[in-house]
Backbone as ProteinMPNN parsed JSONL, in Angstrom:
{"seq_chain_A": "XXXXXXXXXXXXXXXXXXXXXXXXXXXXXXXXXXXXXXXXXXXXXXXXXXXXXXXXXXXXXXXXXXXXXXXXXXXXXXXXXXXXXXXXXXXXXXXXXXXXXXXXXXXXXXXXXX", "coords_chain_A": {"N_chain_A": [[-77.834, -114.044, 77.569], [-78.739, -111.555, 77.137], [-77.665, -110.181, 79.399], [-74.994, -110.821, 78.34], [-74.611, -109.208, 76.206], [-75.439, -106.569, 76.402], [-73.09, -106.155, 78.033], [-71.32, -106.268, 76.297], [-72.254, -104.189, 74.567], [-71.633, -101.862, 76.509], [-68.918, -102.159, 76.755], [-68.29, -101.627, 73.88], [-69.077, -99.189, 74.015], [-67.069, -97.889, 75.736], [-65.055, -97.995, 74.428], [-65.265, -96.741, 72.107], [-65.873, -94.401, 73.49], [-62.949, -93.766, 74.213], [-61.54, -93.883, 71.556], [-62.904, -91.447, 70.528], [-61.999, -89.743, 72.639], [-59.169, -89.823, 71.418], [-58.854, -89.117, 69.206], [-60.264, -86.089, 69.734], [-58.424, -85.367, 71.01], [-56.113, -85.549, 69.348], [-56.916, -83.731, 67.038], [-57.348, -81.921, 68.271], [-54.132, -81.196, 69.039], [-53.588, -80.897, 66.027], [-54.897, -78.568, 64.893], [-53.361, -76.978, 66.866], [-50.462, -77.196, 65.911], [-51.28, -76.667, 63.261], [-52.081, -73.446, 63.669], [-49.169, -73.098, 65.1], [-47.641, -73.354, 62.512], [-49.367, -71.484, 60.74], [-48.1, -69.011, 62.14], [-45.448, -68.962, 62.1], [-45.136, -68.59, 59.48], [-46.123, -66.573, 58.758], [-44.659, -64.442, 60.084], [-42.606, -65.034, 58.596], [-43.033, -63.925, 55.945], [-43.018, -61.579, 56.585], [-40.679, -60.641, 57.806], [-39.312, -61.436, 55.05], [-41.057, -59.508, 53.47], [-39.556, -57.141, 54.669], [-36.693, -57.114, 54.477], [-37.333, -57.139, 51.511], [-37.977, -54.368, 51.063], [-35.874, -53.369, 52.826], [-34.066, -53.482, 50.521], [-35.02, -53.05, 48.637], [-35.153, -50.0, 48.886], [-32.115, -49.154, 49.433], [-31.09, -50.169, 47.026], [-32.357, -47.901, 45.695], [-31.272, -45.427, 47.236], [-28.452, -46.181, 45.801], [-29.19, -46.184, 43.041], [-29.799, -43.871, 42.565], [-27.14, -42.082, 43.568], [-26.106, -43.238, 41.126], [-27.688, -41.76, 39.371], [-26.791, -39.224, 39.854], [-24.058, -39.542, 39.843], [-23.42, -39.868, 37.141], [-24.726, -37.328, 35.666], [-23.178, -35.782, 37.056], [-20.503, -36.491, 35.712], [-21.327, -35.804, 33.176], [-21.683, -33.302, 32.801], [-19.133, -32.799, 33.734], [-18.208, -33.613, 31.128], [-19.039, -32.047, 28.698], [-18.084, -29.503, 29.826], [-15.148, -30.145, 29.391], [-15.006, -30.485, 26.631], [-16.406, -28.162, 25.649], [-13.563, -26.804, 26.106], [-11.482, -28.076, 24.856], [-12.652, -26.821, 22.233], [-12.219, -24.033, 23.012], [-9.337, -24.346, 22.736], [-8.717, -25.755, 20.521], [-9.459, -23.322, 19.114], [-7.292, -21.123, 19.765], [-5.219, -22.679, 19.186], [-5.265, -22.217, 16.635], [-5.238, -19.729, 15.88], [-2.694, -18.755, 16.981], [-1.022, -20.543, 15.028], [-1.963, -18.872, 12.456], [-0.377, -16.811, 13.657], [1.813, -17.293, 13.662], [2.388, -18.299, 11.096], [2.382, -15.659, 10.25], [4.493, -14.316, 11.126], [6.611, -15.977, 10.331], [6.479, -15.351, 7.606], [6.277, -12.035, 7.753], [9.36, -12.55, 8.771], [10.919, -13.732, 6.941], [10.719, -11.405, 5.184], [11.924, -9.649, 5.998], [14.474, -11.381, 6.222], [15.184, -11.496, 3.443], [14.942, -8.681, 2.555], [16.965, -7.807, 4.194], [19.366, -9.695, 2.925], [19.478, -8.106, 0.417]], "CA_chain_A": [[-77.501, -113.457, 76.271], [-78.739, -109.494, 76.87], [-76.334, -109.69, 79.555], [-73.647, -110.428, 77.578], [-74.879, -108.264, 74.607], [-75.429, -105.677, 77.18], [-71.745, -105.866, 78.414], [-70.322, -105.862, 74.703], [-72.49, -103.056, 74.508], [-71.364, -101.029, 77.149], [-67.714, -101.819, 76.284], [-67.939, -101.116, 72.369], [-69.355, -97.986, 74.337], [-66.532, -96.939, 76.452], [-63.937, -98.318, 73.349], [-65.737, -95.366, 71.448], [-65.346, -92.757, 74.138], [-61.746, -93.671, 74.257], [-61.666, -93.407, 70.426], [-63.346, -90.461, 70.554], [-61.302, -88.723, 72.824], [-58.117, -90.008, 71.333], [-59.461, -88.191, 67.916], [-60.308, -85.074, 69.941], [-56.976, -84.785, 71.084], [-54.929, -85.357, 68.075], [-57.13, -82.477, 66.368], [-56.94, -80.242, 68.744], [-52.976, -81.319, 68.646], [-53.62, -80.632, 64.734], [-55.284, -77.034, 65.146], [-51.921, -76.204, 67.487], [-49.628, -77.154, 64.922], [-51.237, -75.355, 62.367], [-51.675, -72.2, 64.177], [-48.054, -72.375, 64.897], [-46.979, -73.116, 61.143], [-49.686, -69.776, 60.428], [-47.68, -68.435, 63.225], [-44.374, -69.185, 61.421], [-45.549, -68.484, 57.836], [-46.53, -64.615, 59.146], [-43.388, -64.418, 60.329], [-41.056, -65.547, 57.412], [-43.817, -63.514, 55.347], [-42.855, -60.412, 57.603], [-39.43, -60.613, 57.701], [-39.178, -61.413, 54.032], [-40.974, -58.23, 53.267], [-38.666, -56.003, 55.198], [-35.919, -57.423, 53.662], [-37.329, -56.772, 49.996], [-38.282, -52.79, 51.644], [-34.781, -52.058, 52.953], [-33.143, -53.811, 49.6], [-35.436, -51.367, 47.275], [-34.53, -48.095, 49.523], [-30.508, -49.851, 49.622], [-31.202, -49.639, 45.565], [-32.825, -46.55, 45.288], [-30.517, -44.807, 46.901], [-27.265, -46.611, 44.597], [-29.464, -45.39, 41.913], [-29.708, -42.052, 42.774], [-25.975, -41.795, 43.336], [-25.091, -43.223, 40.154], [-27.692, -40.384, 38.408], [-25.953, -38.111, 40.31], [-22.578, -39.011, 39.317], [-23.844, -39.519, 35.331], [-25.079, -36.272, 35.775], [-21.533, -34.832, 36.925], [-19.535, -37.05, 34.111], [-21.784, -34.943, 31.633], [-21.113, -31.782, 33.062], [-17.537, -32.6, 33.041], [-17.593, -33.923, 29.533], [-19.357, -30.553, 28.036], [-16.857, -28.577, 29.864], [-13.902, -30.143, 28.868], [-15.574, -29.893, 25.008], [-15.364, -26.568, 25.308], [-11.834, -26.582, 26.318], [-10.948, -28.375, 22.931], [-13.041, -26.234, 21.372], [-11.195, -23.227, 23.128], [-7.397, -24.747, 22.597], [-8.494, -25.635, 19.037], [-9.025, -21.727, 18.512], [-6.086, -20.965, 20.638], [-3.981, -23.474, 18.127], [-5.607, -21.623, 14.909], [-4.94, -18.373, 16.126], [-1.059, -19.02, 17.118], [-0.767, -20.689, 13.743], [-1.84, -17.714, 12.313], [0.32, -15.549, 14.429], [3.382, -17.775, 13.686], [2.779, -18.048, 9.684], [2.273, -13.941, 10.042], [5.209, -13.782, 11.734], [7.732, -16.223, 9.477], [6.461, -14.436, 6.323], [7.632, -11.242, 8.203], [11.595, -13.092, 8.991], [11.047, -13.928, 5.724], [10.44, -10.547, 4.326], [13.316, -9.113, 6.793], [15.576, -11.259, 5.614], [15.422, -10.94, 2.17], [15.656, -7.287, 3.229], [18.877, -8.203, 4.138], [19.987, -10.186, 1.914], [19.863, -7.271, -0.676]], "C_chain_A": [[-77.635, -111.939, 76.323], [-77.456, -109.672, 77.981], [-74.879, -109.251, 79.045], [-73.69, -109.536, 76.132], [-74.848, -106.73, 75.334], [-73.661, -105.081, 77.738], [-70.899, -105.539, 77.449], [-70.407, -104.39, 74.322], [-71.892, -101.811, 74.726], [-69.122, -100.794, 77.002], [-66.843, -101.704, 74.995], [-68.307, -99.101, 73.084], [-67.95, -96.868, 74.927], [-64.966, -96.798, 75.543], [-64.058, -96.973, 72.304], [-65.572, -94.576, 72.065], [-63.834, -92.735, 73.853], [-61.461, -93.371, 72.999], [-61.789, -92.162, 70.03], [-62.562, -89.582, 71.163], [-59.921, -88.704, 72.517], [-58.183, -88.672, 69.755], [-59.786, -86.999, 68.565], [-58.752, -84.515, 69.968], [-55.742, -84.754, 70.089], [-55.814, -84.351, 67.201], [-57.172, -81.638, 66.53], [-55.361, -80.252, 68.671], [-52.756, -80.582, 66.746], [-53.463, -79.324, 64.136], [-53.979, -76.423, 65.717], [-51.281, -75.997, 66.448], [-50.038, -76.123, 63.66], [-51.102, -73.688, 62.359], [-50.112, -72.005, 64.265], [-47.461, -71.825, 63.46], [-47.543, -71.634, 60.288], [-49.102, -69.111, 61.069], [-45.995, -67.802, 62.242], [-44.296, -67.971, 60.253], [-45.726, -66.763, 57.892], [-45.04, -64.338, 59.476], [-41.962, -64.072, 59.27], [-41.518, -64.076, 56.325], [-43.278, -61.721, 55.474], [-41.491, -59.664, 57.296], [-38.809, -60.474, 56.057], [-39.615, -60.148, 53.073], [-40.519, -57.036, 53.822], [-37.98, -56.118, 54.979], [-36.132, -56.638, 52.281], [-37.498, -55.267, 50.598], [-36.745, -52.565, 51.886], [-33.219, -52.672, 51.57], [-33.545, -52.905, 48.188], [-35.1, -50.335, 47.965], [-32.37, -48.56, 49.096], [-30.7, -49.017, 47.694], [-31.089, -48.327, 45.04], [-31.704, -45.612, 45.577], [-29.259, -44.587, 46.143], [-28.046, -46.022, 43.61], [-29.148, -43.64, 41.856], [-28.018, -41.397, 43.086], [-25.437, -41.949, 42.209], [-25.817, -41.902, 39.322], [-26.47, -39.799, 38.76], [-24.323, -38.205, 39.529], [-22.64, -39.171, 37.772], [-23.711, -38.458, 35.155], [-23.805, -34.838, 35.55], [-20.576, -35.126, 35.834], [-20.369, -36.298, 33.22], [-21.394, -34.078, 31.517], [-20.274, -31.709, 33.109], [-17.194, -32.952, 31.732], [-17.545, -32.175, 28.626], [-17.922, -29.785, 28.596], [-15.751, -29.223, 29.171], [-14.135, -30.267, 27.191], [-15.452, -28.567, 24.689], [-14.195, -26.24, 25.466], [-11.393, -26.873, 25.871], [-11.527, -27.407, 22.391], [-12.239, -24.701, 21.332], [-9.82, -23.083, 22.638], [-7.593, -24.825, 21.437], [-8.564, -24.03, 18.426], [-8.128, -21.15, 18.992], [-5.078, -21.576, 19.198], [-4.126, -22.66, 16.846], [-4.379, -20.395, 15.011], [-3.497, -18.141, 15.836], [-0.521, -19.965, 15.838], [-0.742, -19.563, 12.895], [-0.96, -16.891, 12.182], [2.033, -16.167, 13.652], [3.382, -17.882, 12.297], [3.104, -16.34, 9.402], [3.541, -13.647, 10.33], [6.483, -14.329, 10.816], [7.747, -15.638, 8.404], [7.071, -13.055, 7.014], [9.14, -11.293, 7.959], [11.306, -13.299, 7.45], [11.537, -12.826, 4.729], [12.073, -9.614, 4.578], [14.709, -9.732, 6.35], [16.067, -11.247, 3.91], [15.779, -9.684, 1.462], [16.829, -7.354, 3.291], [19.482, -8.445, 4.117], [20.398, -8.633, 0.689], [20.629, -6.512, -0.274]], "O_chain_A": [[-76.878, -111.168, 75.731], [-76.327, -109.369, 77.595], [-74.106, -108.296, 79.125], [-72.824, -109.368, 75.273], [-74.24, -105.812, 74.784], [-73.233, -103.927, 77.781], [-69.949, -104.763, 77.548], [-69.529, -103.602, 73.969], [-71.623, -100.933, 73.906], [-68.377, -99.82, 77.103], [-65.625, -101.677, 74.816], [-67.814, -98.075, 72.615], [-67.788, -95.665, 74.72], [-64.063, -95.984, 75.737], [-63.101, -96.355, 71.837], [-65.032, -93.625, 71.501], [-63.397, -91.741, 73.273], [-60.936, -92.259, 73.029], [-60.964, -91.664, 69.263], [-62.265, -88.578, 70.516], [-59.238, -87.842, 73.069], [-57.553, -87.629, 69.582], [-59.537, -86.227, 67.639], [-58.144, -83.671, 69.311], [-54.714, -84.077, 70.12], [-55.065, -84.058, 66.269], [-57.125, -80.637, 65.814], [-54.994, -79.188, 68.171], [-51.805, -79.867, 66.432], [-52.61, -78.893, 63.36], [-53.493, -75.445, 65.149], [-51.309, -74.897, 65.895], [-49.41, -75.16, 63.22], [-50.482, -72.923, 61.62], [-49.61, -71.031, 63.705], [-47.034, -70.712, 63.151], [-46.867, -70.896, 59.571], [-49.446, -67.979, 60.73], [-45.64, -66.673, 61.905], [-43.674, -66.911, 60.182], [-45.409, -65.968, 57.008], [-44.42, -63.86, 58.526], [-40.966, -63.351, 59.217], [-40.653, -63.286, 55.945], [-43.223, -60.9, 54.559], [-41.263, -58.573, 56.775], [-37.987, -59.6, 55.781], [-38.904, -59.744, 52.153], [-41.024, -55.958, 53.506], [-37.548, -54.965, 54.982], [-35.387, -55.732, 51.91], [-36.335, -54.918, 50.397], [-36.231, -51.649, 51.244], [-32.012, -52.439, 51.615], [-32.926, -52.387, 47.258], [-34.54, -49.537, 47.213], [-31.694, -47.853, 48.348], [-30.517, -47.863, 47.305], [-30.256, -47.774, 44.322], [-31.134, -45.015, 44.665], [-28.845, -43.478, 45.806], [-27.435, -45.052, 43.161], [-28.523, -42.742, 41.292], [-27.796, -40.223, 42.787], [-24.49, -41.236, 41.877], [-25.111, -41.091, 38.723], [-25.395, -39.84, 38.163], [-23.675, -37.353, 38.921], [-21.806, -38.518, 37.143], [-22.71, -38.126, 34.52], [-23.56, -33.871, 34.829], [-19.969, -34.284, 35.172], [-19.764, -36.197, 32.152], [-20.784, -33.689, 30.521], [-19.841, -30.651, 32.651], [-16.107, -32.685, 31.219], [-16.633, -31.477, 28.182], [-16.927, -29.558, 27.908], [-15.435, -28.62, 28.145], [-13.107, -30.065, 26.544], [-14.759, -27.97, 23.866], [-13.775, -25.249, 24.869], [-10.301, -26.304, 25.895], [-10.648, -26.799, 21.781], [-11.771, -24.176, 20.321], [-9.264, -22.059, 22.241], [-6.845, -24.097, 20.784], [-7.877, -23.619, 17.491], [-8.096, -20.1, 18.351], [-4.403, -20.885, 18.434], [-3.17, -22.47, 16.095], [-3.262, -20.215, 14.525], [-3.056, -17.558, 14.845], [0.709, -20.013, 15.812], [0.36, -19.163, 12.521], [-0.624, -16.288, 11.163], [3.016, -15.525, 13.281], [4.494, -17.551, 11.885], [3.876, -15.893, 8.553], [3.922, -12.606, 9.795], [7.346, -13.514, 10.488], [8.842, -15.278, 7.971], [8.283, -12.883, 6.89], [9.893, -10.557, 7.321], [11.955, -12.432, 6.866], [12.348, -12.978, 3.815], [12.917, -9.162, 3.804], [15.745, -9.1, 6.145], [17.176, -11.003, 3.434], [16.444, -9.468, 0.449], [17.658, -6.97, 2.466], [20.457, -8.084, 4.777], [21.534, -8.341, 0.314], [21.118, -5.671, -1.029]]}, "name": "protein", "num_of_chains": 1, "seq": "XXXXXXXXXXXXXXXXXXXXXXXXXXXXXXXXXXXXXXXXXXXXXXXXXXXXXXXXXXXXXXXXXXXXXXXXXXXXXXXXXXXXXXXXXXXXXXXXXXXXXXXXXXXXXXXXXX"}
C-alpha cells in the first residue's frame, strides 16, 4: 500500500511539474504578447500624434492664408470705397459743370433769339 501511495505520489508529483511548467510557459507566452500589443499601442499612439501635429501646422498655416487674404479683401474693399466716394464727387461736380453750362446755351440762345 505505501508503495503504491508512494508511486501515485510521485506521479501526482511529476503531473504537477508538467502542469506547472505548462502554466509557466503560457505566461511567459502571455507577458510576450502583451509587451508586443504595449509595443503596438506606442506605436499607433505615436504615429497618431504626428498625424494630429502635422494636421494642426497643415491648418494653421490655411488659416493664416485665409487672414491674410481677409486682410487684403478689406484693403481692397476700403479702397475701392473711396473710389465711389471719389466718382460720386467727380459725378456732382460735372453735374454742376453741365447745369452751369446749359443755363449758359440757354442764356446765349435767348441772346439770339432777340
Amino acid at each position: 500500500q505505501l508503495q503504491l501511495t508512494t508511486s501515485e505520489k510521485n506521479e501526482l508529483t511529476r503531473s504537477l511539474e508538467i502542469v506547472q511548467n505548462q502554466l509557466q510557459e503560457k505566461e511567459n507566452e502571455i507577458k510576450r504578447e502583451i509587451s508586443e500589443y504595449k509595443d503596438r499601442l506606442l506605436q499607433a499612439e505615436k504615429e497618431h500624434q504626428d498625424a494630429l501635429t502635422e494636421a494642426n501646422q497643415k491648418n494653421e498655416v490655411e488659416i493664416e492664408a485665409c487672414h491674410e487674404k481677409i486682410s487684403s479683401l478689406e484693403h481692397f474693399i476700403r479702397s475701392q470705397k473711396l473710389e465711389i466716394e471719389h466718382l460720386k464727387s467727380n459725378k456732382e461736380q460735372l453735374n454742376n459743370s453741365l447745369k452751369e453750362a446749359n443755363q449758359a446755351l440757354g442764356e446765349l440762345l435767348k441772346t439770339k433769339v432777340r
